[in-house]
KESEFI-646678 format. One record per residue (C-alpha): residue in three letters; z, y negated, x. Coordinates in steps of 0.25 Angstrom, whole numbers, plus 5000, padded with zeros to 4 digits. Layout:
ALAZYX ...
END
This chain:
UNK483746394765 UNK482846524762 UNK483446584776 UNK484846574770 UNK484346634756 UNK483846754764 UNK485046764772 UNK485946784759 UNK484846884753 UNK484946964764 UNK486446944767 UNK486847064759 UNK485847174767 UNK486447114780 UNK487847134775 UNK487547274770 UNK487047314783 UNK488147264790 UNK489147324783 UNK488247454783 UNK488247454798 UNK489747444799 UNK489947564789 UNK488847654799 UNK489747614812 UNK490947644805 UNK490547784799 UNK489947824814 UNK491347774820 UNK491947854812 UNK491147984813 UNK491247974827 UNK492747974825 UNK492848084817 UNK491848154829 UNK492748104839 UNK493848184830 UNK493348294828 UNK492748314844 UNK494348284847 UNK494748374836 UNK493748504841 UNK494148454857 UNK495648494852 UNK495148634846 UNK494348674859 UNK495548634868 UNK496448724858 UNK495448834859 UNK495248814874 UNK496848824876 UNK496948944866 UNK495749024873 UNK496548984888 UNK497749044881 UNK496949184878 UNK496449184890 UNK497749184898 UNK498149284889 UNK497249364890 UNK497449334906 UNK498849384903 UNK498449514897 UNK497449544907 UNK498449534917 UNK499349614910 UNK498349724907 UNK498249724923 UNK499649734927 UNK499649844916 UNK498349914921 UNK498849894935 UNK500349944933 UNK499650094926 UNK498850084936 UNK500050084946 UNK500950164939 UNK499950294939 UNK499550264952 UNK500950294961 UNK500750434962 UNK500250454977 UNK501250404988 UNK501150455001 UNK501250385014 UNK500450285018 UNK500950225032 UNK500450195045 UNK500450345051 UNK501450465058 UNK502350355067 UNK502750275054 UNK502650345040 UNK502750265028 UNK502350255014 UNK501750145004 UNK501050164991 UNK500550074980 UNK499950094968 UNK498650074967 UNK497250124960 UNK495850164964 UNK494550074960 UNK494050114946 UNK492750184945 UNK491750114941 UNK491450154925 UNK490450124916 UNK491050064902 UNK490450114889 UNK490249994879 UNK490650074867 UNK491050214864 UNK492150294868 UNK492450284882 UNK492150404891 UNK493450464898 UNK493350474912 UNK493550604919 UNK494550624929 UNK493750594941 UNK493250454935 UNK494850394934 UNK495250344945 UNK496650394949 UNK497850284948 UNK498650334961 UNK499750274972 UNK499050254983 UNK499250354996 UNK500250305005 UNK499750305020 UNK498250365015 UNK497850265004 UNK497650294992 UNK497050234979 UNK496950094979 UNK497649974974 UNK496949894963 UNK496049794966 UNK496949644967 UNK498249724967 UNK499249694978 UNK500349804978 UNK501749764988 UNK502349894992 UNK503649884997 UNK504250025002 UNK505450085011 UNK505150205017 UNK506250305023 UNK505950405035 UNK506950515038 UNK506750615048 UNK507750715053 UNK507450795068 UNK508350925071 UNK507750965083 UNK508551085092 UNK507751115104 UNK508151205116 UNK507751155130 UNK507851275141 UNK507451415143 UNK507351525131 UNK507551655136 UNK507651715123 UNK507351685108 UNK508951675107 UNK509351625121 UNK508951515128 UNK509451425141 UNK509351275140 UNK509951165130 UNK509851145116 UNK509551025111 UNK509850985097 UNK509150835092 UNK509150765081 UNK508250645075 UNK508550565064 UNK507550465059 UNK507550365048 UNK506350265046 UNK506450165035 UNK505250055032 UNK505149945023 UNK503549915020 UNK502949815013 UNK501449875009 UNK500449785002 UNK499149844995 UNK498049744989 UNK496949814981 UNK495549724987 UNK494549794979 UNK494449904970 UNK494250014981 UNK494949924992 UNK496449914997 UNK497149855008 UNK498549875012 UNK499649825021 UNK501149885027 UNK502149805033 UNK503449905036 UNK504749885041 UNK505449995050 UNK506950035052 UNK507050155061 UNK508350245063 UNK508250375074 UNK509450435076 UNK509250565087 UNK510550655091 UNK510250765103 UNK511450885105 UNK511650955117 UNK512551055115 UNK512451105128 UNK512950975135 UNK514350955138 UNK514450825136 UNK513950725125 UNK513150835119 UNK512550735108 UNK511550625111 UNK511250535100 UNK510250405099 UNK510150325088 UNK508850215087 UNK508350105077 UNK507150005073 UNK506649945065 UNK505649815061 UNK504149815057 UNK503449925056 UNK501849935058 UNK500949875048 UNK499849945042 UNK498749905035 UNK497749975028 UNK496449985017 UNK496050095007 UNK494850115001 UNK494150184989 UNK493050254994 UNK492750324979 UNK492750334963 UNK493250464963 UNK491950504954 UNK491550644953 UNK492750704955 UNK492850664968 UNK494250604973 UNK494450454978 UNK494450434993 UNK495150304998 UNK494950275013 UNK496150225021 UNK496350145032 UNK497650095037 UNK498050025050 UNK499550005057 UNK499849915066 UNK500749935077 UNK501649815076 UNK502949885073 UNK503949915085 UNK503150045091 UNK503850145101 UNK503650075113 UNK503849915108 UNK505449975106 UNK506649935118 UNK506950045125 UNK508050075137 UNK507950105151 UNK507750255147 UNK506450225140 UNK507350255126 UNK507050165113 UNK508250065109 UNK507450075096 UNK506450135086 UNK505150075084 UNK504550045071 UNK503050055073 UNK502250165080 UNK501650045089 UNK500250105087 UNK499050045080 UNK498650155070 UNK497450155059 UNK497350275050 UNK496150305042 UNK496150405030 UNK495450435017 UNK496250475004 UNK495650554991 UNK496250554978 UNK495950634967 UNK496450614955 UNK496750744943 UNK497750674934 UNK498750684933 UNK498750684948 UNK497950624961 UNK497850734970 UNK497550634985 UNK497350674997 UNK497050605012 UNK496750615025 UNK496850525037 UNK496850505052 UNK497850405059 UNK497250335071 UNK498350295081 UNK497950185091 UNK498350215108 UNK498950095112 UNK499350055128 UNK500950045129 UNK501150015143 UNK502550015143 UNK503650055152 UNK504850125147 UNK506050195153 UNK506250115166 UNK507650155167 UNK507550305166 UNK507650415175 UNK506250455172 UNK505650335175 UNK504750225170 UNK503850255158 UNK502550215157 UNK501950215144 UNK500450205143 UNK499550225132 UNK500050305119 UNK499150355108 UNK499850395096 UNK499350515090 UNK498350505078 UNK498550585066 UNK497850665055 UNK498450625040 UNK498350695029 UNK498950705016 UNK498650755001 UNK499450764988 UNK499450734972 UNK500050624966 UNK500450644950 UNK500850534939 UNK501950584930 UNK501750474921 UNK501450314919 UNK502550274928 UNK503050404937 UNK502050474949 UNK502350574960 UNK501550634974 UNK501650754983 UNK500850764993 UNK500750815008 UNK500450735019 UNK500250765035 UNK500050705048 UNK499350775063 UNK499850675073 UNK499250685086 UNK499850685098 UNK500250535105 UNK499850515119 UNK500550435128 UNK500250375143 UNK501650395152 UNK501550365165 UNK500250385165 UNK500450535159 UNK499950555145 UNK500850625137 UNK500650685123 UNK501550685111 UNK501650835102 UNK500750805088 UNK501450785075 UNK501250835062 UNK501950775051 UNK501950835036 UNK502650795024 UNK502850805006 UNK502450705000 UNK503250654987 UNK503050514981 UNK503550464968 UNK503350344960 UNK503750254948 UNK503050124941 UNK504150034938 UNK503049924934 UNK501649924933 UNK501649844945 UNK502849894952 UNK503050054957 UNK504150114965 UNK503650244972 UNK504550344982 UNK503650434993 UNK504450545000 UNK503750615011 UNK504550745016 UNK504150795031 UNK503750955031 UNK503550925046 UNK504250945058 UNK503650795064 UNK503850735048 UNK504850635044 UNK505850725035 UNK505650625023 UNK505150485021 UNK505350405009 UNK504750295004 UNK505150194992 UNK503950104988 UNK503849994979 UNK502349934976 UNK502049804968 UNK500749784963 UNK500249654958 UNK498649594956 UNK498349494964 UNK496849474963 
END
């Protein structure tokens, strides 16, 4: 009985705890809740402010980006003012240019103030690149794809008098009257990829078609005075491949030197991989010189806004080679036997200025030359020397910016020389793109 009377009197505290208890679970379920929303609730906004900072960043990737292709195509467009050859040497002439630029000099920033203006020796000059010689380089990660169609033309009137001269205005003997027409027309495809800053690497694929049309008169000969031959060919020319390096800041007042390097190979159709006839003649033209060939030279660039004055100097290395061939089986002279021929090397030089007219317009003159040496050649065991060449021409170039990625550019080189090409012509158009 006294155990059930205590039980009532404390039956009251019991249930107060109890329900107590219940009260303290159910406000900490609910806090937790409301925790639980709240974490959801910021977990939302960082997700929103996560997608609206990757949304700046790609936009700001986009204007970056566009800022280069806009700091890349001014670049181009003030730098297609130098555009002279750039082939593989004497046998084959041929043109390419891209735009390009040198490697900055290395300039310390100022945190605050004005900013110093740099003399004209400290920019660096935004110019085409030289064709053949090298020239400033293309940017670093820029890949320039130069297609280009060249056109050679040259015109040979030749009147020689084969006899005795017994006075200035009396001779005995025939007179011979001959002339050469030759039209060359290439197709390249020239890619340039800027490695470094200072570095530049470059490769040529050509495509030759060649047209020789040659008429001899007579007049002395009775019959058939005229003799006329006609020859074609074309295919793949030789590929060259070449580097070009800055050696220089151009600090001081001292010019930018860009060292050059450029080897062609010899797997185009040379003079004596073409058929030929009982007689020894060609049944066609070849469209390589069949010669290895590697050509070293240095370029200097100086820039007087605003003009680039350059200027280069090289030397082209032509490597002997042992033909070994037969020709001329059926004639009345007999067999041939071709031994060992070393092309001639050469001495090249070349100087000019280029000038930006404005933003989008540019033009070159400039004089270039070359000292061929005379090619030797093993015939019957007899070695026989060729006469030395020396071929000069004007150089004019001209070039447009379309787009500032996109440039069209027209070289003309116009022979002052009696062993030059009367004119060539070449029509080039480089896209640039950054690929790294």
């Amino acid at each position: 009985m006294v155990r059930v009377i205590r039980v009532r009197r404390f039956a009251p505290v019991l249930l107060s705890l109890a329900i107590a208890e219940t009260t303290v679970a159910q406000t900490l379920e609910e806090k937790i809740e409301l925790l639980e929303q709240a974490l959801a609730q910021q977990q939302q906004r960082l997700e929103q402010q996560q997608q609206q900072l990757r949304e700046q960043q790609d936009r700001i990737q986009l204007q970056k980006r566009k800022l280069e292709d806009q700091q890349l195509g001014l670049e181009l467009l003030r730098s297609d003012v130098l555009m002279q050859s750039r082939g593989a040497g004497p046998a084959q002439p041929a043109q390419q240019s891209g735009q390009i630029q040198l490697a900055e000099n290395q300039q310390q920033p100022k945190p605050v103030g004005q900013a110093p203006k740099q003399s004209q020796q400290q920019r660096r000059p935004v110019v085409a690149e030289l064709a053949e010689v090298g020239g400033v380089l293309t940017p670093k990660g820029v890949l320039v794809l130069e297609p280009s169609l060249q056109y050679a033309h040259s015109d040979v009137n030749r009147v020689t008098f084969r006899g005795i001269e017994i006075l200035s205005s009396l001779g005995i003997g025939i007179l011979e009257a001959v002339d050469a027409d030759r039209d060359t027309l290439t197709a390249s495809l020239t890619g340039r990829l800027g490695v470094t800053q200072r570095l530049e690497l470059e490769l040529k694929v050509p495509f030759v078609s060649r047209s020789d049309k040659e008429s001899a008169l007579i007049p002395q000969l009775d019959d058939d005075p005229v003799d006329s031959s006609s020859l074609d060919g074309s295919g793949i020319g030789d590929i060259e491949a070449a580097f070009h390096y800055q050696l220089n800041n151009g600090e001081d007042g001292w010019p930018y030197f860009i060292l050059n390097g450029r080897l062609k190979l010899a797997n185009g159709r040379g003079p004596f991989d073409v058929d030929r006839d009982d007689e020894g003649i060609g049944r066609e033209l070849a469209t390589g010189s069949g010669f290895y060939s590697f050509e070293p030279s240095i370029t200097a660039l100086y820039p007087s806004a605003p003009a680039v004055f350059f200027a280069n100097l090289g030397y082209l290395f032509n490597i002997s080679d042992d033909v070994d061939k037969i020709i001329g089986a059926g004639s009345d002279a007999g067999a041939q036997e071709i031994g060992k021929v070393d092309p001639g090397d050469a001495v090249r030089m070349s100087f000019g200025m280029g000038y930006s007219i404005n933003e989008r317009a540019a033009f070159t003159l400039g004089f270039k030359n070359d000292w061929i040496q005379a090619t030797k050649t093993t015939i019957n065991g007899v070695e026989l020397s060729s006469s030395q060449l020396n071929i000069g021409s004007i150089l004019m170039g001209y070039s447009y910016q379309l787009k500032p990625n996109v440039g069209i550019n027209l070289n003309l080189e116009f022979g002052i020389t009696d062993d030059a090409p009367d004119m060539l012509m070449t029509f080039r158009m480089p896209f640039s793109n950054k690929v790294f």
